[in-house]
N, C-alpha and C positions, 0 to 999 in steps of 0.2 A: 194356422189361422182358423178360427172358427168360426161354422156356417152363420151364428147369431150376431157378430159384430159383423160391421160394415167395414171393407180392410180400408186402413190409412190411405192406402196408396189411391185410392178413388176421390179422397178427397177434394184435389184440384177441378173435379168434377161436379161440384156442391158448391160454388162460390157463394152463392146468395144463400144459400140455409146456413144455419147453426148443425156442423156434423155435428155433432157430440150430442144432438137430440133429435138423429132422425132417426126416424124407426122404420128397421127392416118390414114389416110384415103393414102399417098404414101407409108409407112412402114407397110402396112395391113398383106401382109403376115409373117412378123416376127411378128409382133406383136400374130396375132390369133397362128400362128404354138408355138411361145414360150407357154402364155397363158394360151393353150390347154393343152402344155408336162407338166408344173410347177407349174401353177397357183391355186389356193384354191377357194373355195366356191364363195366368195364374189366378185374374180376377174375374174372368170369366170361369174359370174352376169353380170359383166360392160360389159366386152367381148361381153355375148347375146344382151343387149341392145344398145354397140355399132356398129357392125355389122349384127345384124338381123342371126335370125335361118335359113334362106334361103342362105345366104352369108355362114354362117360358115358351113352346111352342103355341100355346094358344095365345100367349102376349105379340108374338111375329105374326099369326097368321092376322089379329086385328086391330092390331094397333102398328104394327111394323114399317108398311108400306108407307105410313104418315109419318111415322115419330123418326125412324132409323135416316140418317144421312146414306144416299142413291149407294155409294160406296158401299156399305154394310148390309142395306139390305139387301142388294141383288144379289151379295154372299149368301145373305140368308134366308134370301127366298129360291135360293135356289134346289133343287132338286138335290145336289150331293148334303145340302147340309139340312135337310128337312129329313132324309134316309140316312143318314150317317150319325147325323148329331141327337136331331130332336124324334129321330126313328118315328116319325109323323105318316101317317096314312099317305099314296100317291094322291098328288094333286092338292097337298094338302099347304096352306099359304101361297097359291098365285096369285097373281091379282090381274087384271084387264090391263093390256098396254094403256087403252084411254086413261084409264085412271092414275099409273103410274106418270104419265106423258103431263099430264094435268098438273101432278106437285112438281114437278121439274120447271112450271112457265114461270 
């Protein structure tokens, strides 16, 4: 699979666009915020290699807490996968219980 198409298999994730004309690098953030919430192993591989760990780390740290379903981000706000995955500075993507508490009402 390579890093420049978008894999098929996301597609059921794009219902309302035309895949076959979105473009990786102007549709960046649906694409990674989708991806992120839906995406399995191997499309999350593309994802990293499309994007880079520095790109999608700063897309979690401010965009995440809003866009990611509670389920996915609490993964990925968490401490193992900020040092593990996105090798992100400590402390890097928490956010405020208030604020988190807030998109949950």
């Amino acid at each position: 699979m390579q890093a420049t198409m978008i894999p098929a298999t996301l597609r059921p994730f794009f219902q309302e666009y035309d895949f076959g004309k979105l473009d990786p690098e102007r549709s960046a953030f649906t694409i990674i915020e989708r991806t992120l919430a839906w995406g399995d192993r191997a499309e999350l591989r593309w994802l990293f290699a499309r994007y880079g760990r520095q790109r999608l780390a700063e897309w979690v740290r401010q965009a995440g807490w809003r866009c990611l379903p509670r389920r996915r981000f609490l993964f990925s706000g968490s401490a193992t996968f900020n040092s593990t995955i996105l090798r992100a500075e400590k402390g890097y993507g928490r956010i405020s219980r208030t604020a988190l508490e807030s998109r949950t009402r």
